[in-house]
VEXDREN-2710 file (C-alpha; in Angstrom, 1 decimal):
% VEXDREN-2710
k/r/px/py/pz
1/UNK/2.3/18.3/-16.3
2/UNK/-0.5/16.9/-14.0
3/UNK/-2.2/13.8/-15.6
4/UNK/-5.5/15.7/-15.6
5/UNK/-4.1/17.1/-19.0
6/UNK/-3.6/14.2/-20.6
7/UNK/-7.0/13.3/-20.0
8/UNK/-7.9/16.7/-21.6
9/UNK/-5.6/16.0/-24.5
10/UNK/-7.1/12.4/-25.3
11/UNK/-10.7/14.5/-25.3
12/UNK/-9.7/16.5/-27.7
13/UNK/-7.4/14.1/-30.1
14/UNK/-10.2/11.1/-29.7
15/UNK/-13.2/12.5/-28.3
16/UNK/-15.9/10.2/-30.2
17/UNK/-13.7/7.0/-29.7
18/UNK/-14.5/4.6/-26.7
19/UNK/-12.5/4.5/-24.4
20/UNK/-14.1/2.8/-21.2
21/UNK/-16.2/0.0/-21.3
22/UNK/-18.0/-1.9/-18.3
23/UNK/-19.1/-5.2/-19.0
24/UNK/-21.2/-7.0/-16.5
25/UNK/-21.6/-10.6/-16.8
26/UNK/-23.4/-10.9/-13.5
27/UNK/-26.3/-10.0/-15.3
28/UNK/-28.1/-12.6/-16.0
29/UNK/-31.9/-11.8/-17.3
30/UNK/-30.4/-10.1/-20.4
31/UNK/-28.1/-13.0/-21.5
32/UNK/-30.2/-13.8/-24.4
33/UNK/-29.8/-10.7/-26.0
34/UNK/-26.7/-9.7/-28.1
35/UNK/-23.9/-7.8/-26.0
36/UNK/-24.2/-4.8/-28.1
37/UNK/-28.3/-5.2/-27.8
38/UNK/-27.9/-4.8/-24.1
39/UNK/-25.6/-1.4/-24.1
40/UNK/-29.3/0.2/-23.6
41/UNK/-30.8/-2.4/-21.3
42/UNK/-30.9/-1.7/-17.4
43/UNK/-32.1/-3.6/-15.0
44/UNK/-33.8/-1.7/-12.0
45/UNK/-30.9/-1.0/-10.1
46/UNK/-29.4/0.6/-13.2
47/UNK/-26.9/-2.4/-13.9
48/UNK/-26.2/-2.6/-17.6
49/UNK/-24.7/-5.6/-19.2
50/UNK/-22.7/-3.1/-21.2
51/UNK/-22.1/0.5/-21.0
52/UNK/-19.7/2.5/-22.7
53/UNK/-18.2/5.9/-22.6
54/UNK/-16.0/8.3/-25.4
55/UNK/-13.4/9.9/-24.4
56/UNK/-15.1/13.6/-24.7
57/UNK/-18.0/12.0/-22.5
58/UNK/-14.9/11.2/-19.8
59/UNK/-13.9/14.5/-19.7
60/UNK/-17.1/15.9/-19.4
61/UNK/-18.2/14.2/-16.7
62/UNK/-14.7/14.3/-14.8
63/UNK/-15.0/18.0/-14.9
64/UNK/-18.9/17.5/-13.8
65/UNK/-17.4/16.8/-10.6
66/UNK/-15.0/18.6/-10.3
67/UNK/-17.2/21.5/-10.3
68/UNK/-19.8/20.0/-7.7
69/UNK/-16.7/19.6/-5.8
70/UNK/-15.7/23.0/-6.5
71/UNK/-19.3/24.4/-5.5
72/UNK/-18.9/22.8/-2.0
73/UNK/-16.3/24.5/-0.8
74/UNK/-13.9/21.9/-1.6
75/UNK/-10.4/23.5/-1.8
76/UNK/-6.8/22.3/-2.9
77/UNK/-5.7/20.1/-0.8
78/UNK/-8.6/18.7/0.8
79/UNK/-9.1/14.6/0.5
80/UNK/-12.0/12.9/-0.9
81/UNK/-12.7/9.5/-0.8
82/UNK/-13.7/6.9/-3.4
83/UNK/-15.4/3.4/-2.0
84/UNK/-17.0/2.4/-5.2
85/UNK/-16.7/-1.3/-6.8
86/UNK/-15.2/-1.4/-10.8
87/UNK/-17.8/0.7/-12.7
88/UNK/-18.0/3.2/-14.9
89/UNK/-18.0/5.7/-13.3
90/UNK/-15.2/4.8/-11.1
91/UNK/-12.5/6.6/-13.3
92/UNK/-14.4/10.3/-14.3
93/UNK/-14.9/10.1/-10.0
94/UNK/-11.5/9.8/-9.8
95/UNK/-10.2/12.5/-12.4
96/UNK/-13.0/14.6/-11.2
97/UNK/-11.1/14.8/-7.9
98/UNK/-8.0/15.4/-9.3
99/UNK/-9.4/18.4/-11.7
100/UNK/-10.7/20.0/-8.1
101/UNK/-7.3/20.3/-7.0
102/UNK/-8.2/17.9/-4.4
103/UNK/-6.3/14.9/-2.9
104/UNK/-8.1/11.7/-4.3
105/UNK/-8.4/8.9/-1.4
106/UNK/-9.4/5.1/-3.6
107/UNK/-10.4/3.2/-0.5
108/UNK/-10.4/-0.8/-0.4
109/UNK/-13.6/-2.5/-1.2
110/UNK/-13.3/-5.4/1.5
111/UNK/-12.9/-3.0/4.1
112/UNK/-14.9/-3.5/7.1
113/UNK/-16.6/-0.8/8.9
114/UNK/-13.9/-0.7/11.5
115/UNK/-11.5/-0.3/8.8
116/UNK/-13.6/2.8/6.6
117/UNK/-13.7/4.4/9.6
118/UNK/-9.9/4.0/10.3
119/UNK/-9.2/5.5/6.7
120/UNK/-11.4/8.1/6.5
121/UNK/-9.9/9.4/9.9
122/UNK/-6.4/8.9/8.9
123/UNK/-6.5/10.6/5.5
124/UNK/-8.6/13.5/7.1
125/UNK/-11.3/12.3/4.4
126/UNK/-13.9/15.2/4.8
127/UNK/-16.2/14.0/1.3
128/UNK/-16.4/10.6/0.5
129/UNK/-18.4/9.3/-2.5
130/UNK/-19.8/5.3/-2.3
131/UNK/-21.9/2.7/-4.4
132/UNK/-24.8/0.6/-3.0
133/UNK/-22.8/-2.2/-2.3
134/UNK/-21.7/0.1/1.0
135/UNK/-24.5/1.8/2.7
136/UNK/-24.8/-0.8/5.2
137/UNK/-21.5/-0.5/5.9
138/UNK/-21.6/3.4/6.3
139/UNK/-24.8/3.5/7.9
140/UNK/-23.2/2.1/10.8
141/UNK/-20.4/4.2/11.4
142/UNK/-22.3/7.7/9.7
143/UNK/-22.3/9.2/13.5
144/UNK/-18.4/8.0/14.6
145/UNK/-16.7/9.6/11.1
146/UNK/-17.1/13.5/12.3
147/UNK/-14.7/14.5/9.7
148/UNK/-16.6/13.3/6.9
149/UNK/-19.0/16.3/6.3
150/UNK/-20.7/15.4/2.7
151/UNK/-21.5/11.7/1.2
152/UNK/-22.1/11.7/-2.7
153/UNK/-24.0/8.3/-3.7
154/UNK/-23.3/6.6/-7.1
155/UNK/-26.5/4.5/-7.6
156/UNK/-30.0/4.7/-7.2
157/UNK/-32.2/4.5/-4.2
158/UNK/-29.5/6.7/-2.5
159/UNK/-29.9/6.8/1.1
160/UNK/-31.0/9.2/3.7
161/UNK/-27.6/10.3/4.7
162/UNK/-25.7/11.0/1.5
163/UNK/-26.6/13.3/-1.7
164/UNK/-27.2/11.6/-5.5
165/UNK/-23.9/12.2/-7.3
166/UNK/-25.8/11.5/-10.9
167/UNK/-27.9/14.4/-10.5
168/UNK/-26.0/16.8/-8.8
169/UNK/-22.7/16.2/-11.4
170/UNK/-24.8/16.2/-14.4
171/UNK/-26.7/19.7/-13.6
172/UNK/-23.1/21.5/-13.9
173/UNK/-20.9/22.4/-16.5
174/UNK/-19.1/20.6/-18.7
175/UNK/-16.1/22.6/-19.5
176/UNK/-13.1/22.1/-17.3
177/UNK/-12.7/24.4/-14.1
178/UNK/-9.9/27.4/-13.8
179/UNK/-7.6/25.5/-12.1
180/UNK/-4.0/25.6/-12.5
181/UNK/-2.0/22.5/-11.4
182/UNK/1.5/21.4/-11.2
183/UNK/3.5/18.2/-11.1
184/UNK/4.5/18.8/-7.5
185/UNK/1.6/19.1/-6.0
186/UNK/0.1/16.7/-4.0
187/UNK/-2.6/14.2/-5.5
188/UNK/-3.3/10.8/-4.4
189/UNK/-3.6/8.8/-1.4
190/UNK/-3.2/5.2/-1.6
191/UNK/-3.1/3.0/1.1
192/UNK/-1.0/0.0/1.3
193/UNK/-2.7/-3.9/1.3
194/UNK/-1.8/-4.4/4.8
195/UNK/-0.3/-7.9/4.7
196/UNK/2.4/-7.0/7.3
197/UNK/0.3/-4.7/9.4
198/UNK/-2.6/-2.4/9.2
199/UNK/-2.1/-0.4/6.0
200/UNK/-0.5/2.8/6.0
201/UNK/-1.1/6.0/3.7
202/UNK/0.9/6.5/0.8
203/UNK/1.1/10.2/-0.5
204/UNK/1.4/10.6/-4.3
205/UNK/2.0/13.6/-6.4
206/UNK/1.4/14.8/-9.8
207/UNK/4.4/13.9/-10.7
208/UNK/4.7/9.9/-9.7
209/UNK/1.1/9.4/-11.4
210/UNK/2.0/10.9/-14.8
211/UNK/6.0/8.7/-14.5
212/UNK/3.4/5.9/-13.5
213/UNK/2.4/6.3/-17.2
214/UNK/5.3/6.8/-18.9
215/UNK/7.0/3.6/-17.3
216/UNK/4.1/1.4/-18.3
217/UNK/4.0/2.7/-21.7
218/UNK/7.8/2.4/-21.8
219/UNK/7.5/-1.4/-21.4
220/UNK/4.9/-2.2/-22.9
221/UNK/4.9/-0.3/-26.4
222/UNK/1.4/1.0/-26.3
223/UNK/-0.7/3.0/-28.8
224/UNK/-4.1/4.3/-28.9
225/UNK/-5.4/1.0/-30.4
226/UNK/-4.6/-0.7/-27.7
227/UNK/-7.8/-2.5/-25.4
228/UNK/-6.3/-3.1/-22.2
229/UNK/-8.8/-5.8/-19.8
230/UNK/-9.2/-4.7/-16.3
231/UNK/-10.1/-6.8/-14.1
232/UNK/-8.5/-6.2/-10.3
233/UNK/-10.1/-3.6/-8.4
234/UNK/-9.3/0.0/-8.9
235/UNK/-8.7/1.2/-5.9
236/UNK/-5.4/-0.6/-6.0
237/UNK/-2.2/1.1/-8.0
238/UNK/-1.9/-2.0/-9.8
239/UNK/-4.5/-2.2/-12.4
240/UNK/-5.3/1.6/-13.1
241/UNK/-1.6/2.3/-13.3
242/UNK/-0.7/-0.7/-16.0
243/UNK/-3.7/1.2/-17.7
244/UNK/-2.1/4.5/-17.4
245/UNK/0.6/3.1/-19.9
246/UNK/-2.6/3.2/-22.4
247/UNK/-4.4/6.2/-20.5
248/UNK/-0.9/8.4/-21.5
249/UNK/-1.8/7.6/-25.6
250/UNK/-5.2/7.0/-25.7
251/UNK/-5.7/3.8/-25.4
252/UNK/-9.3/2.0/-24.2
253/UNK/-9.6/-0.1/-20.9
254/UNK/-12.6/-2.6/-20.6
255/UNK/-13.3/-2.9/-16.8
256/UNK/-15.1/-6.6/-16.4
257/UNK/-16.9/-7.0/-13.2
258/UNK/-15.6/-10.4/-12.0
259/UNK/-13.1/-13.1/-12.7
260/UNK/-15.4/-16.6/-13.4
261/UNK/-12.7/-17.8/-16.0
262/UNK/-15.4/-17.5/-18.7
263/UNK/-16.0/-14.2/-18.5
264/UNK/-12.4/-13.5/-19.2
265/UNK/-12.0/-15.6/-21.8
266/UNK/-15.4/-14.4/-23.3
267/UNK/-14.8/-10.7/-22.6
268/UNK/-11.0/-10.5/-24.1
269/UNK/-12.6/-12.2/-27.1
270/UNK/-15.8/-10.1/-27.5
271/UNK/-14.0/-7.0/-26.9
272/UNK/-10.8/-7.4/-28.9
273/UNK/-8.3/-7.0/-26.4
274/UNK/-4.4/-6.6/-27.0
275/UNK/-3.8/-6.6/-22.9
276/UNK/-4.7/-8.3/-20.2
277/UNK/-3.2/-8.5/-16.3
278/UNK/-3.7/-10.7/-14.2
279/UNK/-3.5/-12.1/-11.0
280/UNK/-1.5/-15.7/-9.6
281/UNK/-4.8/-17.4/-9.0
282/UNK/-6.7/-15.8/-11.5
283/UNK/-4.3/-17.3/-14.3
284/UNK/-3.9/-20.8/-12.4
285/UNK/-8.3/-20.8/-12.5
286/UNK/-8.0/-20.4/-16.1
287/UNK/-5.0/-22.7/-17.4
288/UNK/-7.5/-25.1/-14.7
289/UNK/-10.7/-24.4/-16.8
290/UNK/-8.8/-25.2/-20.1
291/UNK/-7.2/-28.2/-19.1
292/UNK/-10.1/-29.9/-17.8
293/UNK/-12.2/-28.8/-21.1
294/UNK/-14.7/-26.6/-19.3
295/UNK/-13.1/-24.0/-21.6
296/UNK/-12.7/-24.9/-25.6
297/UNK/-10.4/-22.3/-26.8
298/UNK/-11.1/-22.8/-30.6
299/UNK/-15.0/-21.3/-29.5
300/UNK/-13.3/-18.0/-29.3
301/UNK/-11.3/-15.7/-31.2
302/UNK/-8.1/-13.9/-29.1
303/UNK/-5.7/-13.0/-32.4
304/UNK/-6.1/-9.8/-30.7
305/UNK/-4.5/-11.0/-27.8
306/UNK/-0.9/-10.0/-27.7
307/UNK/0.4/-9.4/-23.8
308/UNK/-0.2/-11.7/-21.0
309/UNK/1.5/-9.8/-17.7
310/UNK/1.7/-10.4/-14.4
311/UNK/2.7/-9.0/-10.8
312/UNK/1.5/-8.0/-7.0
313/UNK/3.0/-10.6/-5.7
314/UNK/5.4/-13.9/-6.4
315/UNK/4.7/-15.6/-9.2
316/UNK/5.2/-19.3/-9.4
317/UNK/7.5/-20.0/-13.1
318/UNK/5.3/-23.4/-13.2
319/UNK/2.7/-21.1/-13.5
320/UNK/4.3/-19.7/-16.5
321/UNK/5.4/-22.3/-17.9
322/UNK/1.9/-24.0/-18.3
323/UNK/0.8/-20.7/-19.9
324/UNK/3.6/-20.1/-22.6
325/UNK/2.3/-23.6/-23.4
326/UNK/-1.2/-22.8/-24.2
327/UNK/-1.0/-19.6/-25.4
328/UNK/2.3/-19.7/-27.2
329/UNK/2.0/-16.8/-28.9
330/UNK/1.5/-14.1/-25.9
331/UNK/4.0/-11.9/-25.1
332/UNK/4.8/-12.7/-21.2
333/UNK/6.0/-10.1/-18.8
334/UNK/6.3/-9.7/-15.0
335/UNK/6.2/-6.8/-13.2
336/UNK/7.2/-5.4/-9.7
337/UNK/6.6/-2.5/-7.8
338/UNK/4.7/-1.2/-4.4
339/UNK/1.9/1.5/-3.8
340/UNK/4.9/3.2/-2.7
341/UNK/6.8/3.4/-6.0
342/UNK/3.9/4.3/-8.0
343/UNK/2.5/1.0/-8.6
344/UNK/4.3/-1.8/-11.1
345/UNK/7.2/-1.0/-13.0
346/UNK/10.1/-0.4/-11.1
347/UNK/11.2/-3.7/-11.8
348/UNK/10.0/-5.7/-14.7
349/UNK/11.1/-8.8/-16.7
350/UNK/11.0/-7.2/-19.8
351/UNK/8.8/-9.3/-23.0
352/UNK/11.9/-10.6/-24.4
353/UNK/13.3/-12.1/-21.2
354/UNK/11.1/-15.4/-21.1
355/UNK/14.4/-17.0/-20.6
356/UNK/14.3/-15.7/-17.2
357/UNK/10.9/-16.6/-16.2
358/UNK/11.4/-16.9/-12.4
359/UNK/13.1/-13.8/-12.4
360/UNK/11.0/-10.1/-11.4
361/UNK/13.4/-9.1/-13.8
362/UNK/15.6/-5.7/-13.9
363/UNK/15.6/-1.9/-12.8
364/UNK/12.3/-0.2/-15.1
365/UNK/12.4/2.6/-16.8
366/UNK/13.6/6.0/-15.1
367/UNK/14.5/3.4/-12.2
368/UNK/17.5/2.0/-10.2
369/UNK/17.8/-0.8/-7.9
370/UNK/20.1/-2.4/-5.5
371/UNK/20.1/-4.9/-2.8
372/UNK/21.7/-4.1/0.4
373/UNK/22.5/-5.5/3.7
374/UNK/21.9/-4.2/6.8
375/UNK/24.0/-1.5/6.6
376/UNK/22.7/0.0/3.6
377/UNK/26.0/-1.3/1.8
378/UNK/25.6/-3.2/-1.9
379/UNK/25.7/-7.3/-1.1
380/UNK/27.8/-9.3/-3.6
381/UNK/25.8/-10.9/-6.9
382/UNK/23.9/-13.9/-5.7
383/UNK/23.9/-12.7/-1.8
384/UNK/20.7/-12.2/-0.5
385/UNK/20.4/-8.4/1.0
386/UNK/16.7/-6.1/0.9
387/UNK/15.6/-4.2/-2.7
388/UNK/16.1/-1.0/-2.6
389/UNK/14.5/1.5/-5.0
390/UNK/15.0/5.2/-7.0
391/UNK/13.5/7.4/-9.1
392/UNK/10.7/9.7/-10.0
393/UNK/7.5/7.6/-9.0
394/UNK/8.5/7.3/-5.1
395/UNK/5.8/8.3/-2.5
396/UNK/6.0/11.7/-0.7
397/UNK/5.6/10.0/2.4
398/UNK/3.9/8.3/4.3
399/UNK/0.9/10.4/5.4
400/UNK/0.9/11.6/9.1
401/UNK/3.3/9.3/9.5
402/UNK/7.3/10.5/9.9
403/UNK/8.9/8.0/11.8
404/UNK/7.4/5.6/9.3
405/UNK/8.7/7.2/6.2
406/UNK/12.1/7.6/7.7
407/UNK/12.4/4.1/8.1
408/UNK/11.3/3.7/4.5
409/UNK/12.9/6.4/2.4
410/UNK/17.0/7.0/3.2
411/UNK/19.0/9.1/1.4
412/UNK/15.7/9.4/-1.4
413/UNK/15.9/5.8/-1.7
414/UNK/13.2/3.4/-1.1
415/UNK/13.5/0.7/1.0
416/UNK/10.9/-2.0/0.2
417/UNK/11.2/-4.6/3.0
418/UNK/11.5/-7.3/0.5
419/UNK/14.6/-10.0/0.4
420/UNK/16.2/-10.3/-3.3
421/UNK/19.1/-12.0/-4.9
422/UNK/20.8/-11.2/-8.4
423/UNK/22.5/-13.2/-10.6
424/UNK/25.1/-13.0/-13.2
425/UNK/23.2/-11.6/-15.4
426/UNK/21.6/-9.1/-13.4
427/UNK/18.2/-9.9/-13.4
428/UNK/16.8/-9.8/-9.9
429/UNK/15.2/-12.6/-8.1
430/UNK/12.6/-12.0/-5.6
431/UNK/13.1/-13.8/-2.2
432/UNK/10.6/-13.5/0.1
433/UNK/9.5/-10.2/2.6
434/UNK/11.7/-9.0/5.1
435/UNK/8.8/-9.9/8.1
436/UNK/8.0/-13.1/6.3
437/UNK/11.7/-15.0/6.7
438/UNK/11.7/-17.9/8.8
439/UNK/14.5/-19.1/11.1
440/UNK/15.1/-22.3/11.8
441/UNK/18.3/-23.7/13.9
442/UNK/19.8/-20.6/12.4
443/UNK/19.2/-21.0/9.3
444/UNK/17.0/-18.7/7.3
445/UNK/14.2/-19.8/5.2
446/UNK/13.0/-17.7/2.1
447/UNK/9.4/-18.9/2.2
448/UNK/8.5/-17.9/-1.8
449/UNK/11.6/-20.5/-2.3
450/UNK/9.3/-23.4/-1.0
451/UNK/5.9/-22.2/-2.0
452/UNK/7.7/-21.9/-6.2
453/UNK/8.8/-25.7/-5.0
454/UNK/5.5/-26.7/-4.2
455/UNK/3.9/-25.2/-7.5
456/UNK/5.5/-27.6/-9.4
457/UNK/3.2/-30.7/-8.0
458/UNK/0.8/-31.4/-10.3
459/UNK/-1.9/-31.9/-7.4
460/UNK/-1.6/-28.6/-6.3
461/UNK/-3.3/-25.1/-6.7
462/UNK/-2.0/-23.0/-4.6
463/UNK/0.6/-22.9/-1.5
464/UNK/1.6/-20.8/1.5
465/UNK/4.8/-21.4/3.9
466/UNK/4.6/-19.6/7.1
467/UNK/6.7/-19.9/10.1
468/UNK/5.8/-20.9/14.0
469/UNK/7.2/-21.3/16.8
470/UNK/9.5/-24.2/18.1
471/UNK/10.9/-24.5/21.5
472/UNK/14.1/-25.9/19.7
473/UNK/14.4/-24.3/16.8
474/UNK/13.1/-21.3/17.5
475/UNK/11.1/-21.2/14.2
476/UNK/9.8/-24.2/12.2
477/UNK/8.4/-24.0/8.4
478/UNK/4.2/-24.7/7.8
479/UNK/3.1/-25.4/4.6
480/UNK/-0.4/-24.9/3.9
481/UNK/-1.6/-26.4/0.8
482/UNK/-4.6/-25.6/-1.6
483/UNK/-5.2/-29.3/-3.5
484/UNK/-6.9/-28.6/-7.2
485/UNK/-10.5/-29.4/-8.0
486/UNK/-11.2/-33.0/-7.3
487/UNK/-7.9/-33.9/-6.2
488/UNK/-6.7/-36.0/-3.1
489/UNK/-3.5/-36.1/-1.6
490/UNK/-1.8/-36.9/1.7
491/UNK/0.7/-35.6/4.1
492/UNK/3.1/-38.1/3.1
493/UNK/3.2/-37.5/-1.0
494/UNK/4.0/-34.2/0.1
495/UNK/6.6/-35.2/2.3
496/UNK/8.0/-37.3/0.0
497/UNK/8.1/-34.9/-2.7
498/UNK/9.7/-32.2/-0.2
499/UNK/12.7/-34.2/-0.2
500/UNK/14.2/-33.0/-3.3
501/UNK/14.5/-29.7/-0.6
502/UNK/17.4/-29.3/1.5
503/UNK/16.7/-30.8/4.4
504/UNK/16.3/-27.4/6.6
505/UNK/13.7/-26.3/3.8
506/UNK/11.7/-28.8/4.0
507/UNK/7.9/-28.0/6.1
508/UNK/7.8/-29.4/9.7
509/UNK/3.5/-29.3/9.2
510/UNK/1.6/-30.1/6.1
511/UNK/-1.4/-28.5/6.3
512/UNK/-4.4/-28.5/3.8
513/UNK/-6.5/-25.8/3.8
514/UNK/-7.6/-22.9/1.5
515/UNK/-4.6/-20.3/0.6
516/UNK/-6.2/-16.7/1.6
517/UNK/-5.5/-13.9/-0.8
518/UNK/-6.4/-10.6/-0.7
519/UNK/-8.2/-8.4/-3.9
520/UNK/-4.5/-7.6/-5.2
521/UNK/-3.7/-11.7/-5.2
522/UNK/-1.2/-10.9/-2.1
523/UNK/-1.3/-14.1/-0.1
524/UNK/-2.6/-12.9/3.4
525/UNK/-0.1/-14.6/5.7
526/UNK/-1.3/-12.8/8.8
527/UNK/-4.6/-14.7/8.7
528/UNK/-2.6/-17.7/8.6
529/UNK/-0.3/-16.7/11.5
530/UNK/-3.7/-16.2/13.5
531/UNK/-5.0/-19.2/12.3
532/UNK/-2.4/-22.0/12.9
533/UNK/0.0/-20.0/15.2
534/UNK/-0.1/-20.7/18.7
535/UNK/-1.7/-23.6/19.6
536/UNK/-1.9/-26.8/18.4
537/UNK/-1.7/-27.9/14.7
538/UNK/-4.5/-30.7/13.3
539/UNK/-3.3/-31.9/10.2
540/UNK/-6.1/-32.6/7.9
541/UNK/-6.2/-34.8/4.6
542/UNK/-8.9/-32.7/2.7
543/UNK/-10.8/-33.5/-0.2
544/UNK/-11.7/-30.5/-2.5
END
């Protein structure tokens, strides 16, 4: 079936029941009030602290837009993009696309100009619906994005150049179009973070979104009580499609607009929530603001609380380690997967597995795995070789782009460009990315390897190994290092804790500076590279 019916279906099973809440914390004339007080206070701009929405009221508005779509010639196929911050209104957009039979385009909300106009002309965008937060950004490319021929604005004090999408939706019907759809046809466009090169675009069916659901809901046992936190942006598969594990039984998602530690901690409590995801440096900024005492966790009541999981990129078992001891009663689970695959999933640890923390854990549900060499030929257990994915949730293609997706799909298998390991037992171990391995005197360096290493130093926050180049070596390791809040440290404690490594691991540079990561918690090595590659190196003793 095409997920547009299960939407339909939780309309009609749990229409009155909420089942998307926005919560706004950077509001901050209304904080007096109570947070149920300000569901029906807006600011001028329309901002609420708190807004809500049933299921039936979802629906409604999904097929709202679907219809304006519908109106404006829109026909199967065509793209439409979404550039909209977490909101509200980011979802029934989204569905609303889907119910026109059109091809729904979530674009990234750091995007430059440069780069909107780059996506809209590579996805053959030809509607594209935005938020405030982007009309400077759009007014300055309006007359170089030809293919774009209507802009819908969610907000108010819309613009000269686009149309009010508020108005427009609400003055059609509410009923769902006559639209037949089918698994196979085609649905979404994501495009890929871009942290090895400029980001592609990643064709999704049907099909792959509805499996997205059912493999999250697999692992994670949800029911329609559930109250999953979302807090990473959207437009990404990560977040909405660890939702769609709720989304497939009705359960509610509570979209928080930011990640202040506080908020989290105040908004899981407030809210009731059984599920939250989160993000490496998200996790590490609130273990931070409960250590130090800036956070009391007997102010707030989390029995609700029950699954604490965690993906997009590497994640450091200190990490985990820190938070099993704090919050010894969560549920932990890691999960793996690409836009390509349908978002997380295709690997996951699995919530009885804490054994194996360190470990992205084993082939999901409706998945299989192996890790190959060159050759495409299954390496040995404990070799290292590239992951290599199948089933139902793997991308169409890439769009516009065959030479890509022939390098990327063989033989319907998904090659994923990252370097993996398995032991005994199975479970797989995350290396590092293809692009990212350093060589040194011949030897290869798995950069994740030292960045877990560093993790465990109780001075530091954050860490990023990158290679550069060495006359002699070819390659050498750099080590860029985020200290914690009032910490001080120099190059030599790090040196001298780096001897634990074999000596070929250990970093040639020490550098301290902030670790870069992108809206998805990917560390953005490629700023680095530019950054430190090339020239000369300064080695700095920072205070932060």
């Amino acid at each position: 079936m095409p997920i547009t019916e299960i939407l339909a279906q939780n309309a009609k099973l749990y229409g009155n029941t909420i089942c998307l809440t926005e919560i706004n914390p950077g509001v901050e004339e209304n904080r007096k009030l109570s947070w149920k007080e300000l569901a029906l206070v807006e600011t001028a701009h329309d901002i609420r602290y708190r807004k809500e929405l049933t299921w039936r009221a979802f629906e409604e508005r999904a097929n709202q837009f679907a219809h304006l779509l519908l109106d404006r010639g829109v026909k199967r196929g065509d793209k439409v993009g979404i550039l909209l911050m977490n909101c509200i209104e980011w979802l029934p957009v989204y569905f609303g696309i889907l119910k026109s039979g059109a091809i729904v385009v979530p674009l990234n909300f750091r995007y430059s100009s440069e780069e909107i106009k780059y996506a809209l002309d590579l996805a053959d965008i030809s509607i594209l619906v935005f938020g405030p937060e982007f009309s400077g950004r759009i007014q300055t490319i309006k007359h170089d994005i030809p293919k774009v021929e209507t802009m819908f604005y969610v907000g108010s004090d819309c613009p000269d150049f686009a149309e009010g999408y508020e108005a427009l939706a609400g003055a059609r019907p509410r009923s769902a179009p006559d639209l037949a759809l089918s698994d196979e046809e085609d649905a979404a466009i994501y495009f890929s973070s871009g942290t090895t090169g400029f980001p592609k675009a990643i064709l999704h069916s049907h099909l792959t979104l509805v499996m997205a659901c059912k493999v999250e809901q697999n692992h994670h046992s949800q029911t329609d009580k559930d109250i999953f936190l979302c807090i990473p942006p959207l437009y990404h598969t990560g977040a909405k499609m660890h939702w769609f594990g709720s989304f497939l039984v009705g359960g509610s998602a509570v979209i928080l607009r930011g990640v202040h530690p506080k908020w989290i901690i105040e908004t899981a409590a407030a809210e009731r929530a059984t599920i939250v995801w989160l993000l490496v440096p998200w996790a590490q900024d609130l273990l931070d603001a409960i250590e130090s005492g800036e956070i009391n966790l007997q102010d707030y009541d989390l029995s609700a609380w029950r699954l604490m999981h965690i993906g997009a990129q590497p994640v450091p078992p200190s990490l985990i380690r820190r938070w099993k001891k704090v919050f010894p009663h969560h549920q932990y689970d890691t999960n793996y997967g690409l836009s390509e695959s349908s978002g997380p999933g295709a690997v996951h640890l699995g919530v009885d597995n804490i054994h194996k923390v360190g470990a992205i854990g084993k082939a999901g549900y409706s998945w299989q795995s192996k890790i190959v060499d060159e050759k495409g030929k299954s390496v040995k257990s404990g070799a290292v070789g590239e992951l290599i994915l199948f089933g139902d949730s793997i991308m169409k293609c890439y769009y516009k782009d065959p030479e890509a997706t022939a390098a990327t799909i063989k033989d319907g298998w998904l090659y994923t460009g990252d370097m993996a390991c398995e032991d005994e037992d199975g479970f797989i171990f995350l290396v590092d990315r293809k692009k990212d391995v350093i060589i040194t005197g011949g030897e290869n360096i798995y950069p994740v390897q030292v960045e877990d290493f560093l993790h465990d130093h109780p001075k530091i926050k954050d860490a990023a190994v990158i290679g550069m180049a060495d006359p002699r070596l070819g390659e050498i390791a750099a080590a860029i290092i985020e200290l914690k809040p009032d910490m001080t440290c120099s190059e030599e404690e790090i040196r001298r804790f780096c001897e634990q490594l074999p000596r070929y691991k250990r970093p040639h540079s020490i550098i301290f500076d902030k670790v870069p990561r992108n809206p998805t918690g990917k560390i953005e090595k490629p700023k680095l590279r530019d950054k430190y590659s090339g020239g000369s190196i300064v080695k700095q003793q920072i205070e932060y």
